[in-house]
N, C-alpha and C positions, 0 to 999 in steps of 0.2 A: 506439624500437620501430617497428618495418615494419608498414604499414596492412595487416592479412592480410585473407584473404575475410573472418571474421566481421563485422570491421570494416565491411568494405564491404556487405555484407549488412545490421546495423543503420544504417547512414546510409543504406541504399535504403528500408529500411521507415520508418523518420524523417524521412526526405529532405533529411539535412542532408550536406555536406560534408567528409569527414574529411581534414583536411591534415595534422596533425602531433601527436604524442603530448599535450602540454600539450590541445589542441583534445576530444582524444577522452576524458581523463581529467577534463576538466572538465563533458564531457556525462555522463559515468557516476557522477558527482557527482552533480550534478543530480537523473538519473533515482532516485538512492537516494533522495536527501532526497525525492522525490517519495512514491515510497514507502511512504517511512517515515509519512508526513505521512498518506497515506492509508490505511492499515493496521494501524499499531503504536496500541493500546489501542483501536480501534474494536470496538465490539461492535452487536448487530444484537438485537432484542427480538424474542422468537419470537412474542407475539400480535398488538402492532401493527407491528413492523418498525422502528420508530424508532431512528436513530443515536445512540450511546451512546460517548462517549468517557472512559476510567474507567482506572484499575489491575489490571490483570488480576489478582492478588491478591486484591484487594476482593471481585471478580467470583467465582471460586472459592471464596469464602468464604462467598458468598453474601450479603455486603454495600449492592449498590449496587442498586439498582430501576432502573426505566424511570419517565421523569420524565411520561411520556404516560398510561399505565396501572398502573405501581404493579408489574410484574411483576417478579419474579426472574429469570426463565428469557432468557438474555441469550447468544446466540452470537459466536464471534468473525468479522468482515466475511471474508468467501471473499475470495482473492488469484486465483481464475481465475473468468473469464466462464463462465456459463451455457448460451451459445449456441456 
């Protein structure tokens, strides 16, 4: 695969190097498992804010509390910044 602009556009915002397809598919690895790591079953407690990592099932169901306050009401963590 030919390093196209997008290519070179994320390694100018990451700053890293894109030499050759194995290089850039192992960085978009990465960046998934990152991810995934930081978003997949996090939930977010709507009166204290406290990080909640849980089954989203559970959650729906209205199963799992916040271990801070005891609350239900439990969101899932935003995937875009604020600002």
């Amino acid at each position: 695969m030919l390093v196209t602009k997008i290519n070179i556009l994320y390694a100018k915002i990451f700053k890293l190097k894109v030499i050759n397809y194995s290089q850039w598919v192992n960085f978009m690895v990465k960046s998934e498992a990152a991810k995934a790591r930081l978003f997949d079953r996090v939930f977010i407690c709507m009166k204290c804010n406290a990080k909640i990592r849980a089954n989203p099932a559970r959650v729906r169901a209205g199963k799992v509390r916040c271990r801070k306050c005891g609350s239900r009401d439990l969101r899932p963590k935003s995937k875009e910044s604020r600002g």
